[in-house]
C-alpha positions in Angstrom: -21.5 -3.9 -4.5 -19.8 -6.0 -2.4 -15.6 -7.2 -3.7 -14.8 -11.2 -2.5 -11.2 -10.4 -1.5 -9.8 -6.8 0.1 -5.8 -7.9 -0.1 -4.0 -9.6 -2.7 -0.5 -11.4 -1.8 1.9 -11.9 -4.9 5.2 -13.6 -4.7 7.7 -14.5 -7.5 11.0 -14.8 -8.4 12.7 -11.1 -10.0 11.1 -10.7 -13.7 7.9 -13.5 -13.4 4.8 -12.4 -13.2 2.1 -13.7 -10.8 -1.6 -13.0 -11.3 -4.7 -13.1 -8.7 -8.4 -11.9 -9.3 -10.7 -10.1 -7.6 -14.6 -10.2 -8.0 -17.0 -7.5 -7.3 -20.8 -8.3 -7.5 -23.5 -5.8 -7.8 -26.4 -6.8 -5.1 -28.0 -3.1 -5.5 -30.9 -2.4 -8.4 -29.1 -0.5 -10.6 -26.0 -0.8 -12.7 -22.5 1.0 -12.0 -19.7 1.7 -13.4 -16.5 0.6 -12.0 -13.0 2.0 -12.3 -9.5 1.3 -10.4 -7.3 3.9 -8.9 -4.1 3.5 -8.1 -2.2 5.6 -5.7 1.1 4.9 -7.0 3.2 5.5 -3.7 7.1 6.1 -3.7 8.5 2.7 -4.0 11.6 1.3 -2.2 13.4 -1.7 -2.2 15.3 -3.8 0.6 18.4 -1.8 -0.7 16.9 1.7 0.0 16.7 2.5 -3.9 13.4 4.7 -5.0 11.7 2.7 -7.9 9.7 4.5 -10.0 8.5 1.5 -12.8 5.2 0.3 -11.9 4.8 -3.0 -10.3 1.2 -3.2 -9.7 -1.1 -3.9 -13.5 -5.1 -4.5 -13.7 -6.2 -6.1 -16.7 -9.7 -4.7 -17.3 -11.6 -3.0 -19.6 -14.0 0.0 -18.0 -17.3 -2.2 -16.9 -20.3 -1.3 -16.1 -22.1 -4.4 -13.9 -25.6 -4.6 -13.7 -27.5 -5.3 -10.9 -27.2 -9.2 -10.1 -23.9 -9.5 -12.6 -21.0 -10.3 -10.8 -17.1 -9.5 -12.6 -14.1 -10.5 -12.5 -10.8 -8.4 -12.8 -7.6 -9.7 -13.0 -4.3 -8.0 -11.3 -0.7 -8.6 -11.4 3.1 -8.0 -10.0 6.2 -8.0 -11.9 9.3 -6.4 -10.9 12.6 -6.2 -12.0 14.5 -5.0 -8.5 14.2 -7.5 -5.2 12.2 -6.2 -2.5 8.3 -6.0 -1.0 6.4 -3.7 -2.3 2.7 -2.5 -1.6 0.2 0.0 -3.7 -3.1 0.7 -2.9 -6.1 0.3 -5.3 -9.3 2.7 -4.6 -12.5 0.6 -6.4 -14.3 4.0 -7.9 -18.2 3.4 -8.8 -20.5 5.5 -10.7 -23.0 6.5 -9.7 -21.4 6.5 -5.4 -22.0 3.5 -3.7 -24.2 4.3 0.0 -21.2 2.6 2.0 -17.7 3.0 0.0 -15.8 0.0 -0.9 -12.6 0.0 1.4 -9.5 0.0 -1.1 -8.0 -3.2 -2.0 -4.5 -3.8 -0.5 -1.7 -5.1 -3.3 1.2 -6.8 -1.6 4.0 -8.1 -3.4 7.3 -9.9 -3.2 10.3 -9.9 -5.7 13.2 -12.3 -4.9 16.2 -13.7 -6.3 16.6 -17.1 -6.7 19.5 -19.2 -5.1 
């Protein structure tokens, strides 16, 4: 397997939502099945304040891609408080990948607008 993009960047004004995609293709000889796990980690605004509504979404149904298939999966930020945020996505294949996918970095900015 082998993923196009390891970081995604998102910035938006408070309560818009931005969207980016990531692409994994399967170059190995047998198909796998893909899931996302998020590591949800405590987050905190410019103001200090602990957040607990996710800001992080992945629009996907479970896959399985088969050997030469590439797909696409679609993520996105939205938050309702100012601030940067950043979540961590582990790319979980079944049956285990030989060398692990490194997790995919989600960054993203909140602002209000003057």
């Amino acid at each position: 397997m082998v993923i196009n993009k390891l970081q995604l960047n998102f910035k938006v004004p408070l309560h818009d939502i931005d969207k980016k995609e990531v692409k994994l293709k399967n170059i190995g000889n047998s198909a796998v099945y893909v899931e996302f796990d998020f590591k949800n980690q405590p987050k905190i605004n410019t103001h200090g304040f602990k957040d607990t509504k996710l800001k992080f979404y992945c629009h996907y149904q479970n896959t399985v891609i088969k050997p030469g298939e590439e797909s696409t999966f679609i993520f996105s930020f939205l938050s309702e408080f100012p601030g940067n945020f950043t979540e961590e996505v582990e790319i979980m294949c079944k049956p285990p990948l030989r060398t692990k996918i490194p997790p995919l970095k989600l960054n993203g900015t909140a602002y209000i607008q003057d």
